[in-house]
N, CA, C and O of each residue as an XYZ file, in Angstrom:
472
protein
N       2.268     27.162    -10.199
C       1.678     25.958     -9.646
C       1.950     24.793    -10.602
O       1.329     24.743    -11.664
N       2.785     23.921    -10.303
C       3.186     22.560    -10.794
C       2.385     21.281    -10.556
O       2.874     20.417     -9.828
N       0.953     21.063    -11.231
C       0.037     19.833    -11.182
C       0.702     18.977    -10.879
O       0.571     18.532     -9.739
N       1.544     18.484    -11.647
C       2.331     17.198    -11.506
C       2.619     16.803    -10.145
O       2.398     15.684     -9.681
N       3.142     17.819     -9.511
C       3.897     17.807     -7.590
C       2.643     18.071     -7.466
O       2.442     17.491     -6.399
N       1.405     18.618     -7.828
C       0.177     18.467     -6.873
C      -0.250     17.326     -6.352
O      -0.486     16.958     -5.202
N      -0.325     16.684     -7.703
C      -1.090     15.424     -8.513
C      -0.005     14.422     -7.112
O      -0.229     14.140     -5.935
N       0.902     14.219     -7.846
C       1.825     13.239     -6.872
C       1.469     13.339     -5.606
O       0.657     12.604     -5.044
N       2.225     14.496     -4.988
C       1.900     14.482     -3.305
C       0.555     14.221     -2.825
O       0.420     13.862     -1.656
N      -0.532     14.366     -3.634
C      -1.595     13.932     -2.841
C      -2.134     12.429     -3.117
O      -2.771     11.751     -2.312
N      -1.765     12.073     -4.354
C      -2.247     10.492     -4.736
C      -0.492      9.687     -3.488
O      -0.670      8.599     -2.941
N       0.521     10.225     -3.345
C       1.473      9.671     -2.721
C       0.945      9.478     -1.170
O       0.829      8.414     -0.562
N       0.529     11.409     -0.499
C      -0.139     11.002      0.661
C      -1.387     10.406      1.069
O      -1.890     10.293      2.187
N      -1.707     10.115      0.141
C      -2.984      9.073      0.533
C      -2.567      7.632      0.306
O      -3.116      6.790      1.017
N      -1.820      7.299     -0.440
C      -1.502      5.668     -0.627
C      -1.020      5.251      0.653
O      -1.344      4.241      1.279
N       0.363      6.778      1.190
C       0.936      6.098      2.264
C       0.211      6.114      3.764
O       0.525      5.464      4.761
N      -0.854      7.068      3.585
C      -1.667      6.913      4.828
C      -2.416      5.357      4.962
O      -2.488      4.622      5.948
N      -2.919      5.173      3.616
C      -3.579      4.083      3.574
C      -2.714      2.673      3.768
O      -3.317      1.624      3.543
N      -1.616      2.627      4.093
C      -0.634      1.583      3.918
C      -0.248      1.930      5.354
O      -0.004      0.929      6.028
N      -0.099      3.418      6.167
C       0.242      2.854      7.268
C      -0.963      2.993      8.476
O      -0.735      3.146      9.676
N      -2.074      2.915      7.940
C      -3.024      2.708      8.669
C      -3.685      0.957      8.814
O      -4.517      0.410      9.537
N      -2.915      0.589      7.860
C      -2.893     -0.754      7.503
C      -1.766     -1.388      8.304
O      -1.939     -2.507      8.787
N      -1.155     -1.039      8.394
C      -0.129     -1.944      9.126
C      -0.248     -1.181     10.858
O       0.568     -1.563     11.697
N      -1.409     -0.020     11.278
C      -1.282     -0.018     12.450
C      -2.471     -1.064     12.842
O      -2.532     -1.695     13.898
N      -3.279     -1.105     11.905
C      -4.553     -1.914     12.188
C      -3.955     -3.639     12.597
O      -4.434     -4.468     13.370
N      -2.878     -3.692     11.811
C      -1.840     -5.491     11.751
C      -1.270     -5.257     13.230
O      -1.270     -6.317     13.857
N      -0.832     -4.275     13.891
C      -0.387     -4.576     15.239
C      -1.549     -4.100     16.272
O      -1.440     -4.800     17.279
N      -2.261     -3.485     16.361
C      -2.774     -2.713     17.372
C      -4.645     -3.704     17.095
O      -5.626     -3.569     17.826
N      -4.572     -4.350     16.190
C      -6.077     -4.585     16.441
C      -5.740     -6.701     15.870
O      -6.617     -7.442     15.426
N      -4.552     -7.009     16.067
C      -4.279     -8.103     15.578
C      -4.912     -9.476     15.700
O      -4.629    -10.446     14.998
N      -5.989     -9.425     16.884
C      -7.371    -10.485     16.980
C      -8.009    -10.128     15.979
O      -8.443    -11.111     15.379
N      -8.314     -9.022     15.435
C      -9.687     -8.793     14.441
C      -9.102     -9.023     13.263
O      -9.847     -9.493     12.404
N      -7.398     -8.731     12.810
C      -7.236     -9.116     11.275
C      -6.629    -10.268     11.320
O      -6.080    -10.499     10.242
N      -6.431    -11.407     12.386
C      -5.999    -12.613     12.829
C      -7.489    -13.273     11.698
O      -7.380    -13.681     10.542
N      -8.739    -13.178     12.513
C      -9.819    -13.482     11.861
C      -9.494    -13.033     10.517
O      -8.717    -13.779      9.922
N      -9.742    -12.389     10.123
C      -9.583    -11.227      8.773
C      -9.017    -12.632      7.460
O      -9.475    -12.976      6.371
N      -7.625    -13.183      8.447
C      -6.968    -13.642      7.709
C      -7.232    -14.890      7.200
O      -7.102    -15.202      6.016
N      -7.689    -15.769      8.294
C      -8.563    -16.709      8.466
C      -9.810    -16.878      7.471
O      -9.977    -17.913      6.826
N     -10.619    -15.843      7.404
C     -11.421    -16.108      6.940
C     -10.985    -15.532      4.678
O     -11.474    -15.561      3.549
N     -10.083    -15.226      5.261
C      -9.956    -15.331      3.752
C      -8.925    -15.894      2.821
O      -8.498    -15.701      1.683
N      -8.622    -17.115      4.411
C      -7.869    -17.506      3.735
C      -6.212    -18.029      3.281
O      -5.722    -18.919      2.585
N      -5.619    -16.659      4.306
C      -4.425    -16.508      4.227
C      -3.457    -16.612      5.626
O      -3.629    -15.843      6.572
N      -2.427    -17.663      5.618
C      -1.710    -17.896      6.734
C      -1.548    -16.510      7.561
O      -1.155    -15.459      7.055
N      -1.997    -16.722      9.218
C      -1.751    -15.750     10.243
C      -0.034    -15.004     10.460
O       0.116    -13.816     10.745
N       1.129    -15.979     10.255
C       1.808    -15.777     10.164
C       2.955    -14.714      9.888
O       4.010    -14.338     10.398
N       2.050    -14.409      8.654
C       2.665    -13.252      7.637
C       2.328    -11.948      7.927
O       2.604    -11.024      7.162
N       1.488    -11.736      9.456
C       0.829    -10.557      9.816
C       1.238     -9.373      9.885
O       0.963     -8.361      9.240
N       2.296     -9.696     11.183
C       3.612     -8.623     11.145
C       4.411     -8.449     10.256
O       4.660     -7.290      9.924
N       5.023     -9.491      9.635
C       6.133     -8.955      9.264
C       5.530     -8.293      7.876
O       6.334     -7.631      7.220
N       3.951     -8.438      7.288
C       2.979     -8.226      6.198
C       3.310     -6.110      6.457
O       3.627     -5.320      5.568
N       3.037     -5.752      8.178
C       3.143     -4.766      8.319
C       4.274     -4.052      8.413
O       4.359     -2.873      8.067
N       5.098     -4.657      8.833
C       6.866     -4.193      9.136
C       7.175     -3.842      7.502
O       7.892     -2.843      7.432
N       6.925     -4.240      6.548
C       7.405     -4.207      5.401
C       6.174     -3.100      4.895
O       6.613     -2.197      4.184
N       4.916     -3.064      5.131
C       4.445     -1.681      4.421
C       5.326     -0.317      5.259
O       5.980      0.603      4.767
N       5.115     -0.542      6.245
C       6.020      1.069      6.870
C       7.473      0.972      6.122
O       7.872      1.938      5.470
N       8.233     -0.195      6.233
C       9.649      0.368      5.433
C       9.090      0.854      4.186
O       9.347      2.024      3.903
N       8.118     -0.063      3.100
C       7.808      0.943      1.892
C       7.154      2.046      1.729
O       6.880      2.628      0.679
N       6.871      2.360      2.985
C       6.174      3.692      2.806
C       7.626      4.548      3.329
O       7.566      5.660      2.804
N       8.607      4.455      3.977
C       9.930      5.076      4.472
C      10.804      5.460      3.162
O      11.359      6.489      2.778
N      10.628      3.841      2.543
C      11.526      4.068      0.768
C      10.400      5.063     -0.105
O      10.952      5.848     -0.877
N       9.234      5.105     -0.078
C       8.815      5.714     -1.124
C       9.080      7.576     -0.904
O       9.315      8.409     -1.778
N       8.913      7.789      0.762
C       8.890      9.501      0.866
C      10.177      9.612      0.918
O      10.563     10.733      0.588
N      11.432      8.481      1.361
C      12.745      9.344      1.619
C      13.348      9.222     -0.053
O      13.901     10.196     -0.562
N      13.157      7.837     -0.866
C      13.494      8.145     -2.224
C      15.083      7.822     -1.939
O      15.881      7.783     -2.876
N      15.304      7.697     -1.190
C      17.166      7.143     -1.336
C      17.923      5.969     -2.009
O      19.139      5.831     -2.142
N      16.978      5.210     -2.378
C      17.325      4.149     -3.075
C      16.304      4.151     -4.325
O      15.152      3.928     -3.954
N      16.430      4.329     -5.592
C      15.984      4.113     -6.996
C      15.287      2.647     -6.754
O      14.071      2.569     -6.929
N      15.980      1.551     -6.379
C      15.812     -0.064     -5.957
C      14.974     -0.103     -5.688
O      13.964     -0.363     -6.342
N      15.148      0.249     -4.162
C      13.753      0.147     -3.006
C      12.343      0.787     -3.281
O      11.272      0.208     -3.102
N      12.501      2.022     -3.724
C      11.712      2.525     -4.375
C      10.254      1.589     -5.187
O       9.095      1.250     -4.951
N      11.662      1.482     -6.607
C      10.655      0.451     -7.001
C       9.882     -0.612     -6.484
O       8.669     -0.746     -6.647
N      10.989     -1.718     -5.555
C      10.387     -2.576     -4.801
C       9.104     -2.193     -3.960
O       8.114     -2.921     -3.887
N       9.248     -0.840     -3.268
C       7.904     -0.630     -2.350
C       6.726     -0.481     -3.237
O       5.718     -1.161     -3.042
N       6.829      0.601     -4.454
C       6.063      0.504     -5.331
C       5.315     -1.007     -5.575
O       4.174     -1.184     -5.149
N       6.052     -2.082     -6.298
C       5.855     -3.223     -6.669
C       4.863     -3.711     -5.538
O       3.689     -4.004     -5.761
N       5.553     -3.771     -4.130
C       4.787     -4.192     -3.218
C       3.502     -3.881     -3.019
O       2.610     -4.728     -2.963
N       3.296     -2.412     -2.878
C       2.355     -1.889     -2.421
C       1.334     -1.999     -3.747
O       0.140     -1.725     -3.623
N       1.916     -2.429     -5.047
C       0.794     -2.761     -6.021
C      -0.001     -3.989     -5.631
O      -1.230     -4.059     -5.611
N       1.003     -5.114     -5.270
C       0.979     -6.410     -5.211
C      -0.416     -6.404     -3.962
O      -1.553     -6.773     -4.259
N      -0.058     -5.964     -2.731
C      -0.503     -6.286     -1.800
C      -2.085     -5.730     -1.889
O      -3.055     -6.430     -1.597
N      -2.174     -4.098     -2.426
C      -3.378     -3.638     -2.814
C      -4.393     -4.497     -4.228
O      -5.605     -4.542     -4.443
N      -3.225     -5.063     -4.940
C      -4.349     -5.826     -5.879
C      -5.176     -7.388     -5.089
O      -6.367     -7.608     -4.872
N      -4.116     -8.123     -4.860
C      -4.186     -9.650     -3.643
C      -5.557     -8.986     -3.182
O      -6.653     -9.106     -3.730
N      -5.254     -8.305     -2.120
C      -6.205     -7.517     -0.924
C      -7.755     -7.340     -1.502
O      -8.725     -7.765     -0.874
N      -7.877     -6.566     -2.951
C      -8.971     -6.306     -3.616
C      -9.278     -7.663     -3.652
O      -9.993     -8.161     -2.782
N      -8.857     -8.249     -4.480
C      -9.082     -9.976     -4.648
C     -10.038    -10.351     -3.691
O     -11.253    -10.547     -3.662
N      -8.829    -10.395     -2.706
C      -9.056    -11.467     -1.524
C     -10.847    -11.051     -0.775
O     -11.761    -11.776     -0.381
N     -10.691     -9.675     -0.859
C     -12.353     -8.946     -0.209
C     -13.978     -9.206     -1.345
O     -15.150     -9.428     -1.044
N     -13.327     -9.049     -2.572
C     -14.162     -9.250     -3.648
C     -14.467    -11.015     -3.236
O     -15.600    -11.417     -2.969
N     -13.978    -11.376     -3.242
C     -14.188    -13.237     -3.465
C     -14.387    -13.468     -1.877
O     -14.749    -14.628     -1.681
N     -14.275    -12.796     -0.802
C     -15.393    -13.142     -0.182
C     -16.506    -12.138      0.594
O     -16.898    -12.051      1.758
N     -16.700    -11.677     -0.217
C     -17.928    -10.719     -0.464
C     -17.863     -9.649      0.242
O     -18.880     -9.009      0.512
N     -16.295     -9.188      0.767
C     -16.298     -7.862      1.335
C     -16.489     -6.740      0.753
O     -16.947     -6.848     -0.385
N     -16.284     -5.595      1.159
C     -16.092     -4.695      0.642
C     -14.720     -4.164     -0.527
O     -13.665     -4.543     -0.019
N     -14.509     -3.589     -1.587
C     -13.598     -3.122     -1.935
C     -12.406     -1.831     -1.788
O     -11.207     -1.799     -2.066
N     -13.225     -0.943     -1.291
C     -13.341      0.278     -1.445
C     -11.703      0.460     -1.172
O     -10.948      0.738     -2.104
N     -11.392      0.342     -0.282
C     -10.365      0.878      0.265
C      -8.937      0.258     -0.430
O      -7.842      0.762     -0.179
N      -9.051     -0.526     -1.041
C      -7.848     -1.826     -1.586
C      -8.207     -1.451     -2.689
O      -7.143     -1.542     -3.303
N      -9.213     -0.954     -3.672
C      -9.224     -0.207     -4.696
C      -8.366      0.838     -4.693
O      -7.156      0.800     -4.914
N      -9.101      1.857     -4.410
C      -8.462      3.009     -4.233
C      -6.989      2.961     -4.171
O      -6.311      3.572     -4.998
N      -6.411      2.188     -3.124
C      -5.332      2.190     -2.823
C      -4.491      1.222     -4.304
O      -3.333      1.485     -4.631
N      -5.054      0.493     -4.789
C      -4.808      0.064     -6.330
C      -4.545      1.128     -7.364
O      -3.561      0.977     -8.089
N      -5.392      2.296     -7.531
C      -5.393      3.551     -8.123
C      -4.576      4.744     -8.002
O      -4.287      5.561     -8.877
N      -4.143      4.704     -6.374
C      -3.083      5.772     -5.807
C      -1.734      5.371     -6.010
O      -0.935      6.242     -6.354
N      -1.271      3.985     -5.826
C      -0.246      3.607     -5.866
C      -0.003      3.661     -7.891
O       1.032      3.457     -8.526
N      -1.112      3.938     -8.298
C      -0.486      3.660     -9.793
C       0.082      5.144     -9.995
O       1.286      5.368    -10.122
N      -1.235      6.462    -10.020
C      -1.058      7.057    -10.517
C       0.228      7.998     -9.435
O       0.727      8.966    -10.008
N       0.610      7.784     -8.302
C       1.644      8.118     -7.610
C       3.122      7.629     -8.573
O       4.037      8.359     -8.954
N       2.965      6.325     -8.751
C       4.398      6.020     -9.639
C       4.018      6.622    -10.640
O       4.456      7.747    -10.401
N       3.441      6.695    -11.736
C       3.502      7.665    -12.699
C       4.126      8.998    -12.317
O       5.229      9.406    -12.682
N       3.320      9.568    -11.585
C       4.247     11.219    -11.372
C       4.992     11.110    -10.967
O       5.674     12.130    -11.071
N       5.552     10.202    -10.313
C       6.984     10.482     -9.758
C       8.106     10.241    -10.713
O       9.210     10.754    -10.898
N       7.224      8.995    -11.406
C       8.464      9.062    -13.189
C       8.324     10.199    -13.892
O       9.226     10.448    -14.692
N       7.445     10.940    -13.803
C       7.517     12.042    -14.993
C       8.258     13.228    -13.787
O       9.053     13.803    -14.530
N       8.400     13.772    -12.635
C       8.615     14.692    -12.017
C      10.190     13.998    -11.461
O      10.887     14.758    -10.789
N      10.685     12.695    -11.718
C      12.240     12.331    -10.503
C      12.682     11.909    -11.811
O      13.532     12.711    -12.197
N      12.480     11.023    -12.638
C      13.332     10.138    -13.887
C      13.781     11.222    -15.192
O      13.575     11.150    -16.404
N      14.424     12.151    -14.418
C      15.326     13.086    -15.838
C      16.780     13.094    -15.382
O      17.643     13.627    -16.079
């Protein structure tokens, strides 16, 4: 039993559930995070294509075919989970979930550098 591939695959499948449950919530419920956006702030605009780009990084992070992209989804999915915490903290939402997902996406790139980068 190899922790490391434990450790990974489950901090990996939870980041990417949480990223594409996020971008089904951006198409399928898009009046309620229209508001969402509004109220915290941030141009409506960027909704879709906010979601079109978590599913490709969740596509680059499990297929791994590009070293690049990789990183980039990584980067992203840091970026967007830290913003997100932000954005809920400052106006008095909840955190929980944009945390977490702050925490998975870290310790996911870690194992995957110690278990893919030899």
């Amino acid at each position: 039993m190899n922790w490391n591939k434990i450790i990974y695959w489950i901090s990996t499948g939870l980041m990417c559930l949480i990223f594409i449950f996020s971008a089904i919530m951006y198409f399928m419920k898009y009046e309620m995070v229209k508001g969402f956006f509004e109220a915290l702030g941030y141009p409506i605009y960027i909704i879709y294509p906010l979601a079109v780009a978590k599913l490709l990084g969740v596509v680059a992070v499990l297929s791994k075919k590009s070293k690049l992209l990789l990183e980039w989804a990584y980067a992203g999915f840091f970026f967007d989970a830290v913003l997100a915490t932000a954005a809920h903290y400052f106006a008095g939402h909840g955190i929980g979930l944009s945390a977490l997902a702050i925490l998975l996406v870290v310790v996911s790139r870690i194992f995957h550098h110690r278990l893919y980068s030899k």
